[in-house]
DRENMI-867261 format. One record per residue (C-alpha): x, y, z; residue number from 1. Coordinates in steps of 0.2 Angstrom, whole numbers, plus 5000, padded with zeros to 4 digits. Example, Ala and Ser with C-alpha at 12.3 -4.5 7.8 and 13.67 -1.06 7.14 Angstrom:
REM residues 2
<node><xx>5062</xx><yy>4978</yy><zz>5039</zz><num>1</num></node>
<node><xx>5068</xx><yy>4995</yy><zz>5036</zz><num>2</num></node>
This chain:
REM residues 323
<node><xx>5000</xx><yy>5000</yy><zz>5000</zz><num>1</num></node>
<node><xx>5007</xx><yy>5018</yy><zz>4996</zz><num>2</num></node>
<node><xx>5009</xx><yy>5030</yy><zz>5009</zz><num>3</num></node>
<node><xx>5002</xx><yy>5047</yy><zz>5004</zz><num>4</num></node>
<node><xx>5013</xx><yy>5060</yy><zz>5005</zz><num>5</num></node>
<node><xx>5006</xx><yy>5071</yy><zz>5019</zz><num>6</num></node>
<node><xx>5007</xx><yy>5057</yy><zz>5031</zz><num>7</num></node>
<node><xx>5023</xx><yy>5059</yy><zz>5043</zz><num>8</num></node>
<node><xx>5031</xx><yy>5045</yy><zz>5052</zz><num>9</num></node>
<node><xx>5039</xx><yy>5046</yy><zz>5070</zz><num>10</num></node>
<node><xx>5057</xx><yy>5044</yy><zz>5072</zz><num>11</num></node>
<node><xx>5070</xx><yy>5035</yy><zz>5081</zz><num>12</num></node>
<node><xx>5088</xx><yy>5042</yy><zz>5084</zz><num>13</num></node>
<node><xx>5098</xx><yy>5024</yy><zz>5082</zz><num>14</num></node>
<node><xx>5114</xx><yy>5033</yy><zz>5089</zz><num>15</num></node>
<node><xx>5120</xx><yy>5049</yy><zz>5094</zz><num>16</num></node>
<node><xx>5111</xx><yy>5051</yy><zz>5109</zz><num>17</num></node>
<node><xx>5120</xx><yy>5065</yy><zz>5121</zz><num>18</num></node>
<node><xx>5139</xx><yy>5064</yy><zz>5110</zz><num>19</num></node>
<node><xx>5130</xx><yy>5073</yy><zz>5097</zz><num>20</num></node>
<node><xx>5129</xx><yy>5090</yy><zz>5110</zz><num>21</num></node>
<node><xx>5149</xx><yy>5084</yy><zz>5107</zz><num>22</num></node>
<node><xx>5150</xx><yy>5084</yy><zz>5090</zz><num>23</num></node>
<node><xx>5148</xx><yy>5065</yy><zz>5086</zz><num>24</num></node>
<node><xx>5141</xx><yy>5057</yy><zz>5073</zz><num>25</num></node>
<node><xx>5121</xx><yy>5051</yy><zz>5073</zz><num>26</num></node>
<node><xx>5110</xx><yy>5042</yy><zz>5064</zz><num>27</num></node>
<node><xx>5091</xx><yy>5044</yy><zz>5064</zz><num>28</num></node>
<node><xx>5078</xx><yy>5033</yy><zz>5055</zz><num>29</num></node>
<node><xx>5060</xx><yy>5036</yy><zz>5049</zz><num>30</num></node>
<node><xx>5049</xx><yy>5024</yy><zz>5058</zz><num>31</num></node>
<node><xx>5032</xx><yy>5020</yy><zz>5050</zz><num>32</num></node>
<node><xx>5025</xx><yy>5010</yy><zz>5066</zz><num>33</num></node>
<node><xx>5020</xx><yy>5027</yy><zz>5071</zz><num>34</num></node>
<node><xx>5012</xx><yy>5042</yy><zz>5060</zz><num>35</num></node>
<node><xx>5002</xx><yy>5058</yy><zz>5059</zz><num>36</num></node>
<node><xx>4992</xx><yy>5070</yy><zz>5047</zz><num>37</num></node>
<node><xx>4983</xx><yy>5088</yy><zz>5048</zz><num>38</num></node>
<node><xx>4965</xx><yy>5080</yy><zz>5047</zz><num>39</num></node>
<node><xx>4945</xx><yy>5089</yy><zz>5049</zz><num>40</num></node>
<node><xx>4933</xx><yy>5081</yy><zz>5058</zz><num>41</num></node>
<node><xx>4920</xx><yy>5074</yy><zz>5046</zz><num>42</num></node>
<node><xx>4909</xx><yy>5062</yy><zz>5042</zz><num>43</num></node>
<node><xx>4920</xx><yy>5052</yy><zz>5038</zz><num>44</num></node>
<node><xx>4934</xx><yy>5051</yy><zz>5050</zz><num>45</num></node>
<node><xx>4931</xx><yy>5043</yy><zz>5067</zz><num>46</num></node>
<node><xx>4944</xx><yy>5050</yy><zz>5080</zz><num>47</num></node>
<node><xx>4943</xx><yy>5055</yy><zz>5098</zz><num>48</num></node>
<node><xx>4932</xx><yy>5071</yy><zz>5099</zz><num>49</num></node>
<node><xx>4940</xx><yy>5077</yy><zz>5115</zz><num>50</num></node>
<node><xx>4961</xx><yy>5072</yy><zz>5106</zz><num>51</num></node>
<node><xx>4955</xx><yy>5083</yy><zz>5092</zz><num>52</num></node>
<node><xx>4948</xx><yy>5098</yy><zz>5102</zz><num>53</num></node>
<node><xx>4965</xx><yy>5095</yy><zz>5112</zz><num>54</num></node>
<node><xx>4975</xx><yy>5097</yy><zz>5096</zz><num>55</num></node>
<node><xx>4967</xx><yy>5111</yy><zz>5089</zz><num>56</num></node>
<node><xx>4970</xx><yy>5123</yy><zz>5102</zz><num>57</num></node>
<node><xx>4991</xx><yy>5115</yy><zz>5103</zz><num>58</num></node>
<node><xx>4989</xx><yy>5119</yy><zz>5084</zz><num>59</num></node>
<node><xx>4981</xx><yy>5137</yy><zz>5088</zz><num>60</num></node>
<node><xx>4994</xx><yy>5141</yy><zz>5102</zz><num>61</num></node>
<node><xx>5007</xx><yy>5135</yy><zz>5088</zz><num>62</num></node>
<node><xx>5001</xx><yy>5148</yy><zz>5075</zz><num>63</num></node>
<node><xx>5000</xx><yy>5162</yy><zz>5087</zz><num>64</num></node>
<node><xx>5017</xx><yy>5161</yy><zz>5092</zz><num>65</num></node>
<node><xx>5023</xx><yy>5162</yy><zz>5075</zz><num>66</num></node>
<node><xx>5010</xx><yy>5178</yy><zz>5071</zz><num>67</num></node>
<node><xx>5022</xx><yy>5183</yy><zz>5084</zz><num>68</num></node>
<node><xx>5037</xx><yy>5181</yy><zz>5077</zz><num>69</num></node>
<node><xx>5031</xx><yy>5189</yy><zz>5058</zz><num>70</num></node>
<node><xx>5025</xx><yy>5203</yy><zz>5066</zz><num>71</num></node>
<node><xx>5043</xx><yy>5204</yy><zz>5073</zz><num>72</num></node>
<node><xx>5050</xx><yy>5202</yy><zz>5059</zz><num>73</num></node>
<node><xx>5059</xx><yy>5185</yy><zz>5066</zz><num>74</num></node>
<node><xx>5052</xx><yy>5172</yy><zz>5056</zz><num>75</num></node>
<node><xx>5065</xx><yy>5165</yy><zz>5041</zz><num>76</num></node>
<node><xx>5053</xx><yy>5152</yy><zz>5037</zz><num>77</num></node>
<node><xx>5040</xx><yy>5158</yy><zz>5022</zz><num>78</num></node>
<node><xx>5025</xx><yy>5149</yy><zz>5029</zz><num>79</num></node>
<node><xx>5006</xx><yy>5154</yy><zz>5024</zz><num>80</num></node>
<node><xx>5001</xx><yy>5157</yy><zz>5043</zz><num>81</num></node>
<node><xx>4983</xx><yy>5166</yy><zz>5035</zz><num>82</num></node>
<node><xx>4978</xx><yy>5148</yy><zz>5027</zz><num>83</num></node>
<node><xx>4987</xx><yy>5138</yy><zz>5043</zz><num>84</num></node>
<node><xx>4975</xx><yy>5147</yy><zz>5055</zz><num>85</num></node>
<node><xx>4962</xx><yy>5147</yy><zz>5040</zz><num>86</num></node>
<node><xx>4961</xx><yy>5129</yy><zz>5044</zz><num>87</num></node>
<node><xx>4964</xx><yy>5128</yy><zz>5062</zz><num>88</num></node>
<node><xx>4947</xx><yy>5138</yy><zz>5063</zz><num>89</num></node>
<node><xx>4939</xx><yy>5128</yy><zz>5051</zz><num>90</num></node>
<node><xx>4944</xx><yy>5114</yy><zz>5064</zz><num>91</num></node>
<node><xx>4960</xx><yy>5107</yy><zz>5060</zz><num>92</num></node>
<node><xx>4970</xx><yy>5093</yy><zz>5070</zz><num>93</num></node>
<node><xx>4985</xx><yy>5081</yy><zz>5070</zz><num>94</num></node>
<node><xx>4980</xx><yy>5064</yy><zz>5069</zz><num>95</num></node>
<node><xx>4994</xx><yy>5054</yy><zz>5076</zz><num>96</num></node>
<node><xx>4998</xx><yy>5039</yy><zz>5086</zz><num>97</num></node>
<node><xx>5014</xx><yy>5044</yy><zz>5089</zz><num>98</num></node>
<node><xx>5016</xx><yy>5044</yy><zz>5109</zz><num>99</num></node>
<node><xx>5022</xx><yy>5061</yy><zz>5117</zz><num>100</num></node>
<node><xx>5036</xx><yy>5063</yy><zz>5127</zz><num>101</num></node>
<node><xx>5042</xx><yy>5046</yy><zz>5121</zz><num>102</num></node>
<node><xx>5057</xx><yy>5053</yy><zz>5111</zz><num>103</num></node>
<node><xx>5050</xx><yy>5045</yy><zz>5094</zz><num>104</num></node>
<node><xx>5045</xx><yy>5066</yy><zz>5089</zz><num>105</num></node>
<node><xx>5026</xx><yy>5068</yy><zz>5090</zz><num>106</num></node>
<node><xx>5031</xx><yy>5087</yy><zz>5089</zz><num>107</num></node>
<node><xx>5043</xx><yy>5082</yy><zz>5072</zz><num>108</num></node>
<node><xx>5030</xx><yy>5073</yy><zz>5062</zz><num>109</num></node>
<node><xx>5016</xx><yy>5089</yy><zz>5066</zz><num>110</num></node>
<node><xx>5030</xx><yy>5101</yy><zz>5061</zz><num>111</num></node>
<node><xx>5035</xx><yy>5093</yy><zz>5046</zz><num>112</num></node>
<node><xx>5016</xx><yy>5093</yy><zz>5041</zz><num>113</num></node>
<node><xx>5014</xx><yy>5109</yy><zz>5043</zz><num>114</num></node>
<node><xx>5029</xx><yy>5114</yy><zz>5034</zz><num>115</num></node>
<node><xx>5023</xx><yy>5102</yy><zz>5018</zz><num>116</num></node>
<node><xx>5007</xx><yy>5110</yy><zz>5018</zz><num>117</num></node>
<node><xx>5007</xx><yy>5129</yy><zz>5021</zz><num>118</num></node>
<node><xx>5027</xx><yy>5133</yy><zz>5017</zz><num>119</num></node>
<node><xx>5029</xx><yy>5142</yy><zz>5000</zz><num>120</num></node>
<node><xx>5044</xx><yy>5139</yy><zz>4990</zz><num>121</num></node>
<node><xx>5046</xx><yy>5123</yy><zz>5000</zz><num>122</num></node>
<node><xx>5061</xx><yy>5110</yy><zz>4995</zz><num>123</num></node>
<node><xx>5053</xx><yy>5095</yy><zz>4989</zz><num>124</num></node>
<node><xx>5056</xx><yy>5080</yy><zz>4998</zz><num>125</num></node>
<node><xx>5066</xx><yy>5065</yy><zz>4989</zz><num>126</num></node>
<node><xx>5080</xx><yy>5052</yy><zz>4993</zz><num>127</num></node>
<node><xx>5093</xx><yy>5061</yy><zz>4983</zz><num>128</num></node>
<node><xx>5092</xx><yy>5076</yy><zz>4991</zz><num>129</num></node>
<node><xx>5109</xx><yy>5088</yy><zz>4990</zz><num>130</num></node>
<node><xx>5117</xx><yy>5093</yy><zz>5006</zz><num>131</num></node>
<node><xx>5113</xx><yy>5113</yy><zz>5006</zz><num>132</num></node>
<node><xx>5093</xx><yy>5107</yy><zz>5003</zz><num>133</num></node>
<node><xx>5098</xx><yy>5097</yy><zz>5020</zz><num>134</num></node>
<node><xx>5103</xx><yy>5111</yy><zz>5029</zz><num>135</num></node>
<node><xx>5089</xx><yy>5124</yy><zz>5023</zz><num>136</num></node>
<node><xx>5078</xx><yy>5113</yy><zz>5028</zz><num>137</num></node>
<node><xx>5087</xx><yy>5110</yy><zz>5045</zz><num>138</num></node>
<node><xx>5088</xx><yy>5126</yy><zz>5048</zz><num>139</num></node>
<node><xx>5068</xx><yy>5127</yy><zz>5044</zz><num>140</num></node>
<node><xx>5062</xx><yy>5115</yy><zz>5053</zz><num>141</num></node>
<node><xx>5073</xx><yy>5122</yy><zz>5070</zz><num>142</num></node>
<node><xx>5065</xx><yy>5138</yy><zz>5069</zz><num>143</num></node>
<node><xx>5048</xx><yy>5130</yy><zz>5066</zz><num>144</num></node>
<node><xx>5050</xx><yy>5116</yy><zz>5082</zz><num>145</num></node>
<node><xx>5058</xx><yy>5127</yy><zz>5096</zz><num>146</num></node>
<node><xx>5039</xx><yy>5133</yy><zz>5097</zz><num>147</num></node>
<node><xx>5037</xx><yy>5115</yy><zz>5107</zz><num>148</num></node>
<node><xx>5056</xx><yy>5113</yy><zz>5113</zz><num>149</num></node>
<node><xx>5065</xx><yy>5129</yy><zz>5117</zz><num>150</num></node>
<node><xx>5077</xx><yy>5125</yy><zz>5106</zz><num>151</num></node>
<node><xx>5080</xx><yy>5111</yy><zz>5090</zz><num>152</num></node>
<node><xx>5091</xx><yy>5105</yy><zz>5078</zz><num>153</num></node>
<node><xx>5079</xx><yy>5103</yy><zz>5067</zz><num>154</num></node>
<node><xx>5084</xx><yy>5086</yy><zz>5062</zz><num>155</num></node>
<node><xx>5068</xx><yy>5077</yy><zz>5069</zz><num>156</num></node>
<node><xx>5056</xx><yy>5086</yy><zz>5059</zz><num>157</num></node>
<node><xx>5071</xx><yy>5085</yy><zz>5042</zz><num>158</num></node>
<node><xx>5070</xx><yy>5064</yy><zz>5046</zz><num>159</num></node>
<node><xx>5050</xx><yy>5065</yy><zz>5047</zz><num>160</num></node>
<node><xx>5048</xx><yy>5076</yy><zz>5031</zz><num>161</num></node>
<node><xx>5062</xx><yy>5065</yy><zz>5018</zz><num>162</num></node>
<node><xx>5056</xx><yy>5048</yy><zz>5024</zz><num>163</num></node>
<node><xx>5073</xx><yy>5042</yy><zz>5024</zz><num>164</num></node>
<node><xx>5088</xx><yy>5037</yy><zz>5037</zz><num>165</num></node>
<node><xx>5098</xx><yy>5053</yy><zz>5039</zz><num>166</num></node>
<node><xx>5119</xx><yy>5053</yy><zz>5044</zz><num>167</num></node>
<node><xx>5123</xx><yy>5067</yy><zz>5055</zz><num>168</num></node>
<node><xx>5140</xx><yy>5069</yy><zz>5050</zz><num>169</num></node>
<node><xx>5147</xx><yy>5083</yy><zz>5062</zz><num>170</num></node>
<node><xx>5152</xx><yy>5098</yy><zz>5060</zz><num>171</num></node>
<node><xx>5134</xx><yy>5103</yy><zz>5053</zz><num>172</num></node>
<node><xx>5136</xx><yy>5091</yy><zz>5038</zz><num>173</num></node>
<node><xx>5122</xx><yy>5079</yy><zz>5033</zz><num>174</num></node>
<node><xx>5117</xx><yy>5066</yy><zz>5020</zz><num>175</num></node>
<node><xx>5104</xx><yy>5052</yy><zz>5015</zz><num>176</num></node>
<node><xx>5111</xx><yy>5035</yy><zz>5016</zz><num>177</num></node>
<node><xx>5102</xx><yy>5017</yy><zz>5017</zz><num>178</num></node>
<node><xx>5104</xx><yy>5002</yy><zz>5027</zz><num>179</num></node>
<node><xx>5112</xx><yy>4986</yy><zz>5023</zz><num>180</num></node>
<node><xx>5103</xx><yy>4968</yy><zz>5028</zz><num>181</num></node>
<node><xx>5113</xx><yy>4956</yy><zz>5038</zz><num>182</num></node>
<node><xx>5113</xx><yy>4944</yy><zz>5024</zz><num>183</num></node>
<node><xx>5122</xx><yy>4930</yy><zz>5037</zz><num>184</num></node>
<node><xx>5109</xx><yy>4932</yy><zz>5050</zz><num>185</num></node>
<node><xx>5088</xx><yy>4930</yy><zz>5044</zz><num>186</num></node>
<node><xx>5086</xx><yy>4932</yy><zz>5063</zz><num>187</num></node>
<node><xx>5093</xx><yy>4948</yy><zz>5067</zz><num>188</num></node>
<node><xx>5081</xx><yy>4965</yy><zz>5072</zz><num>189</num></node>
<node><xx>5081</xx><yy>4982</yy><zz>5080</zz><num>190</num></node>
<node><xx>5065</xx><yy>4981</yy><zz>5093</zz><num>191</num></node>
<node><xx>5059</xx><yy>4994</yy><zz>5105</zz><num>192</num></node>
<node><xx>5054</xx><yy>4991</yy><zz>5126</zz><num>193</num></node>
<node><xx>5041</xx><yy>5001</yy><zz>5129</zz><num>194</num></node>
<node><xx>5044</xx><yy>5009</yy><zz>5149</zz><num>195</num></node>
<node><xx>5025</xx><yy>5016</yy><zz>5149</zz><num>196</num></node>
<node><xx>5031</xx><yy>5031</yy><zz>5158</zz><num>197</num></node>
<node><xx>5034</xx><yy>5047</yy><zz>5148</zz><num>198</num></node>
<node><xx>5050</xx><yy>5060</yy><zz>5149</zz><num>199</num></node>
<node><xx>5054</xx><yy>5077</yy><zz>5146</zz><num>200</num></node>
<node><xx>5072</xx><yy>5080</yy><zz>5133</zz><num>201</num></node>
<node><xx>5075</xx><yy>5094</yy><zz>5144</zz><num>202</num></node>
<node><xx>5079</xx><yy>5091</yy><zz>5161</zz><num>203</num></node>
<node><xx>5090</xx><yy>5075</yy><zz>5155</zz><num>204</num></node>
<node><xx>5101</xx><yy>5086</yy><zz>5142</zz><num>205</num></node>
<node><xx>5104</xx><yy>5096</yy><zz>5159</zz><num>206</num></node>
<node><xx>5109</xx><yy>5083</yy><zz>5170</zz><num>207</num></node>
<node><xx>5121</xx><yy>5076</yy><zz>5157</zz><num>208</num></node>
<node><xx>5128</xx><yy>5096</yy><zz>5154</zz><num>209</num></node>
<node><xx>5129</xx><yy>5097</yy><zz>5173</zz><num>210</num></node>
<node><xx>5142</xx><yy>5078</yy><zz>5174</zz><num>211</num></node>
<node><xx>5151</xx><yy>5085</yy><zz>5160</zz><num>212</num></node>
<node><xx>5157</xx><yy>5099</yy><zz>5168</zz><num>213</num></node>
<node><xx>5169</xx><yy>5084</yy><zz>5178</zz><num>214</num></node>
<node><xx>5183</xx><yy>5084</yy><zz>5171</zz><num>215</num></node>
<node><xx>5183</xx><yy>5065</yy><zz>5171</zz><num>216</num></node>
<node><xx>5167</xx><yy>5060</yy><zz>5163</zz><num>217</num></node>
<node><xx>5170</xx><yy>5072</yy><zz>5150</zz><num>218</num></node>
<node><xx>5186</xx><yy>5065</yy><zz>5146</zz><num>219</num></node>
<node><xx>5177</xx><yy>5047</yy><zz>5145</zz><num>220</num></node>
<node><xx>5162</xx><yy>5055</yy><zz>5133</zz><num>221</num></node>
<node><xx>5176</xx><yy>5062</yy><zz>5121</zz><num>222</num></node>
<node><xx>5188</xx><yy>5047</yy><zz>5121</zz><num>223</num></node>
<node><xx>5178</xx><yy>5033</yy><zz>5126</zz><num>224</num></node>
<node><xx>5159</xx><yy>5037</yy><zz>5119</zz><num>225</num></node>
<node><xx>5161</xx><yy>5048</yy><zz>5103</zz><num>226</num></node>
<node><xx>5173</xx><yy>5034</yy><zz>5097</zz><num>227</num></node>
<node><xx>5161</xx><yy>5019</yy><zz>5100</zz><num>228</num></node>
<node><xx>5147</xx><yy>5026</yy><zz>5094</zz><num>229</num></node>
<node><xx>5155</xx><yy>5031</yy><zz>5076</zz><num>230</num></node>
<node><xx>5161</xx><yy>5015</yy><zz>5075</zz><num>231</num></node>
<node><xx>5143</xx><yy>5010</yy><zz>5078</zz><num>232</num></node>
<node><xx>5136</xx><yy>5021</yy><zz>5064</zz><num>233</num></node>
<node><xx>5151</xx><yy>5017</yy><zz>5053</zz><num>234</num></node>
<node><xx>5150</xx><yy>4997</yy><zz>5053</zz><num>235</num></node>
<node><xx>5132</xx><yy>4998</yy><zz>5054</zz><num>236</num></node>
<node><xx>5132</xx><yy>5010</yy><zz>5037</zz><num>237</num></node>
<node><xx>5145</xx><yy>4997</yy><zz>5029</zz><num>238</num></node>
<node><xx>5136</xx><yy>4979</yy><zz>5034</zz><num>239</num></node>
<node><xx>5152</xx><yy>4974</yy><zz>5043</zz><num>240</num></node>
<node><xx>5138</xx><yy>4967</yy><zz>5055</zz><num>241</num></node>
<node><xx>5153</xx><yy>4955</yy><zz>5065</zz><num>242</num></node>
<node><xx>5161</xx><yy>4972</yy><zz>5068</zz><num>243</num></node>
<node><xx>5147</xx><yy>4980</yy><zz>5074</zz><num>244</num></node>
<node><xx>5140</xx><yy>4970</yy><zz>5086</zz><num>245</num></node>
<node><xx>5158</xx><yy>4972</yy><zz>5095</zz><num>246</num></node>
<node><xx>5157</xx><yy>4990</yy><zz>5097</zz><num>247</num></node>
<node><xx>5137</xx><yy>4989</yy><zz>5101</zz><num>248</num></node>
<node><xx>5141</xx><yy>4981</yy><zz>5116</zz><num>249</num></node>
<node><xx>5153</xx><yy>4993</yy><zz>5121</zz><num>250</num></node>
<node><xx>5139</xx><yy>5007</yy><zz>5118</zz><num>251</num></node>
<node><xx>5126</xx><yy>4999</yy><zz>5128</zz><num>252</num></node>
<node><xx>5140</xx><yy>4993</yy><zz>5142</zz><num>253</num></node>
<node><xx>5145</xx><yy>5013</yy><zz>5144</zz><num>254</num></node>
<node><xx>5129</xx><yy>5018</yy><zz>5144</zz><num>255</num></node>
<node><xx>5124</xx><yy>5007</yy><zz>5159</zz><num>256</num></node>
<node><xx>5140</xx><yy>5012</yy><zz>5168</zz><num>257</num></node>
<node><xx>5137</xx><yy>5032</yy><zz>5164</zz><num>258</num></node>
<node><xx>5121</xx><yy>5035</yy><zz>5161</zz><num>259</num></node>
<node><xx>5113</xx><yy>5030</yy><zz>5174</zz><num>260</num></node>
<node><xx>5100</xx><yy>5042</yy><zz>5179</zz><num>261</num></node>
<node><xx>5094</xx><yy>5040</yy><zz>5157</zz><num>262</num></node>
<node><xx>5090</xx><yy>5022</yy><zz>5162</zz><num>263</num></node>
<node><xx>5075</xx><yy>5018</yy><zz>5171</zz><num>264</num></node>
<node><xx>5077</xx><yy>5006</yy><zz>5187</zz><num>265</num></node>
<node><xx>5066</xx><yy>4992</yy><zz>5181</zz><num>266</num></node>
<node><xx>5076</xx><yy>4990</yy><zz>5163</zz><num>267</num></node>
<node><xx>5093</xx><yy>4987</yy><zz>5171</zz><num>268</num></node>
<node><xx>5092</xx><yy>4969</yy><zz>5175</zz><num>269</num></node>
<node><xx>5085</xx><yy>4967</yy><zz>5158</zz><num>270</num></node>
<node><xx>5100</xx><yy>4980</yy><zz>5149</zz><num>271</num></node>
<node><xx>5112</xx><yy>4967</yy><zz>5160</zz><num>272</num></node>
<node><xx>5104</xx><yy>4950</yy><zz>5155</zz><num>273</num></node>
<node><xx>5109</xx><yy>4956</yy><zz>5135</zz><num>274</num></node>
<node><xx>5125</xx><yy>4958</yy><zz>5140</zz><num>275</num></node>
<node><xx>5129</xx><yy>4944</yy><zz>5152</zz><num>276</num></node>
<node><xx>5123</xx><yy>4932</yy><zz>5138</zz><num>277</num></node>
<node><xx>5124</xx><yy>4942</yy><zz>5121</zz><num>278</num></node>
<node><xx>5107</xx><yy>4937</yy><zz>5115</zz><num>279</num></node>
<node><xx>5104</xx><yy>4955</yy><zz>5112</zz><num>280</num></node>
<node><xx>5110</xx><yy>4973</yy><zz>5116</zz><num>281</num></node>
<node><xx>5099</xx><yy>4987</yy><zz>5124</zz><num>282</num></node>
<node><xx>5104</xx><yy>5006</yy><zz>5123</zz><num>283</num></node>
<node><xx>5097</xx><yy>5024</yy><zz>5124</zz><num>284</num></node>
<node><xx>5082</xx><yy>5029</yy><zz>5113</zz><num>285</num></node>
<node><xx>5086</xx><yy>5045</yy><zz>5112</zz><num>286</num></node>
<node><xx>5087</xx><yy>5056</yy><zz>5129</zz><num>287</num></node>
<node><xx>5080</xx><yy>5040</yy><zz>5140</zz><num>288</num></node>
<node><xx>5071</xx><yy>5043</yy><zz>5158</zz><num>289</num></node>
<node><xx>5057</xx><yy>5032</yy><zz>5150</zz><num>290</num></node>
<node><xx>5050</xx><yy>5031</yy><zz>5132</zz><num>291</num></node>
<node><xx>5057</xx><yy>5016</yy><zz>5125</zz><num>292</num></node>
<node><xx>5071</xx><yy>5008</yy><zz>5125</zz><num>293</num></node>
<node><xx>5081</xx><yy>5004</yy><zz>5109</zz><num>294</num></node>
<node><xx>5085</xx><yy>4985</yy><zz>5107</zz><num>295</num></node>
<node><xx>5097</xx><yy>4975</yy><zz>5094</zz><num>296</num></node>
<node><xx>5097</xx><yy>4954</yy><zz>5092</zz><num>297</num></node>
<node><xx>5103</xx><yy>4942</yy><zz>5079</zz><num>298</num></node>
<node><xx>5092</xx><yy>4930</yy><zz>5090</zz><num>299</num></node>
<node><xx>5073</xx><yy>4939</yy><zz>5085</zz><num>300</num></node>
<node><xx>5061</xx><yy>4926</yy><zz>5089</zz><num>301</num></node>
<node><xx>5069</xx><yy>4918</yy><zz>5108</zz><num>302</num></node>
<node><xx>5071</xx><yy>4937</yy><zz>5112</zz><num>303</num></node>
<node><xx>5055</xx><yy>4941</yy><zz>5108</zz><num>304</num></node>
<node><xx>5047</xx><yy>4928</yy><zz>5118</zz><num>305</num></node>
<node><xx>5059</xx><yy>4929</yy><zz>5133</zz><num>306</num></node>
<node><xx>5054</xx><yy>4949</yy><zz>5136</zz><num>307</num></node>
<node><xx>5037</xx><yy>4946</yy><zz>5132</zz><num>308</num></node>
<node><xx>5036</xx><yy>4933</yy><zz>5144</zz><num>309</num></node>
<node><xx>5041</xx><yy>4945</yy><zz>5158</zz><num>310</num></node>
<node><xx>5030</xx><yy>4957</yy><zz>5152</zz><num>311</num></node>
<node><xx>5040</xx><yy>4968</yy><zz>5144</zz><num>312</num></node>
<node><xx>5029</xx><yy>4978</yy><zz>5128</zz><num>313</num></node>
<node><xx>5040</xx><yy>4971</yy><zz>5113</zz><num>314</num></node>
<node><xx>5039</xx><yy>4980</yy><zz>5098</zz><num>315</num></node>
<node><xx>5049</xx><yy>4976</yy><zz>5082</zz><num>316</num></node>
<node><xx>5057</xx><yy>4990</yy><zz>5072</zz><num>317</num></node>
<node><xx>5064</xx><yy>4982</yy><zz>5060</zz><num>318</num></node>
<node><xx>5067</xx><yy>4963</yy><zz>5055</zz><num>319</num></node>
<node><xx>5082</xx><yy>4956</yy><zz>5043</zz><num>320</num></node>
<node><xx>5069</xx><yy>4943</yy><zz>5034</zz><num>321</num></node>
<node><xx>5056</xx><yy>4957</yy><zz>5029</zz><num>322</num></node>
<node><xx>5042</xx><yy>4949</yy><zz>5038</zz><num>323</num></node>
């Protein structure tokens, strides 16, 4: 089935989490488990009433405070904000299924709508894509989303809107690049754990700005972290998938000994199991706190059923035999 166009998918950051702030390499997929549109209630859609009445006013507040900023004369982005809150008073929502505060970008996937529908002179989206369309659109989507956040990047709402895996390359470079299969392994996947309690980015980024200041965890992030987790990316990007499930386990082994507050008490024993017998690997999704917890196996099916079992919500991302 073909996906229309203005439908947005959520996103998950596969690694980066935290070095990035240092200048590390990241790589974030589209994830079409979970999606939104701008929709009217109708006839013809069913939704929750009370969600939708939520979402128009979020929608209202959002367009208000970029009247704001063009009466300022503060706003880069050339958006139609008359036909935007055209629509929102004619009753306009976003339909998603994307879970807030989860780090998959609820707030991306509803920016990168808006930006398809009501921007003019937009840059279409499409897999070869050059690197300064990138980076306009970067720069776009980070002035559109700090409505939501403060601050962004702008590379949540950039992986939403071009539907394809985007390399962060440092130094403000990035590109479009795919991803091998594991040819030697049918049984490999990247799942999700889903923690059922929501987070904030915020206060999390702080913590980890506030143990960076020591001198020693700095020096580990830069020399120990940044390292691993390009190798990650690298091996990962190159299908040397024996290579990368060496320097995998070093992420998710650093990440349980210095990130401890990102990880939620009742996932440790679990994060530990997948390192004591390599059946699988857990890391960061994103900031951590809660959300969900990113998972990798060449084992899919006896992992699934082992989690499951002790009722952990298991949810693939992505499995090597297409099923």
């Amino acid at each position: 089935m073909k996906i229309k166009s203005d439908i947005f998918y959520a996103k998950i950051l596969l690694f980066g989490e935290y070095s990035v702030i240092h200048n590390s390499k990241g790589l974030i997929i589209p994830y079409g488990h979970f999606r939104g549109e701008l929709a009217f209630l109708n006839k013809n859609r069913y939704t929750d009433y009370e969600f939708a009445k939520l979402s128009n006013s979020h929608l209202k507040e959002f367009a208000e405070h970029l009247i704001l900023k063009k009466d300022a004369d503060n706003m880069n982005v050339n958006l139609d904000i008359d036909a935007f809150l055209h629509d929102i008073h004619k009753g306009m929502f976003f339909e998603s299924t994307i879970p807030q505060g989860f780090g998959l970008g609820s707030s991306a996937a509803l920016v990168a709508s808006v930006y398809h529908k009501y921007v003019k002179n937009k840059v279409i989206s499409r897999k070869r894509i050059s690197s300064s369309e990138i980076n306009k659109l970067k720069e776009d989507f980070s002035e559109l989303e700090a409505f939501f956040h403060g601050t962004s990047s702008g590379v949540d709402p950039l992986n939403s809107y071009i539907k394809y895996p985007v390399l962060i390359k440092g130094n403000n470079e990035f590109e479009t690049v795919g991803i091998p299969k594991n040819k030697d392994n049918n049984d490999s996947a990247i799942f999700l754990l889903n923690t059922h309690k929501s987070r904030k980015t915020g206060p999390l980024v702080k913590i980890f700005l506030e143990k960076s200041k020591n001198k020693d965890y700095d020096k580990a992030i830069r020399q120990k972290l940044i390292p691993i987790n390009n190798k990650c990316i690298e091996t990962f990007i190159n299908g040397d998938f024996d290579e990368f499930s060496i320097y995998l386990k070093q992420l998710s082994q650093f990440q349980l000994e210095y990130f401890q507050e990102m990880i939620p008490n009742e996932c440790v024993k679990y994060w530990e199991n997948g390192l004591s017998d390599d059946s699988y690997y857990l890391k960061l999704c994103g900031a951590g706190g809660g959300g969900f917890i990113l998972g990798f196996t060449n084992e899919f099916k006896n992992v699934k059923n082992a989690l499951s079992s002790n009722g952990k919500d298991f949810i693939p991302v992505y499995r090597n035999n297409g099923s």
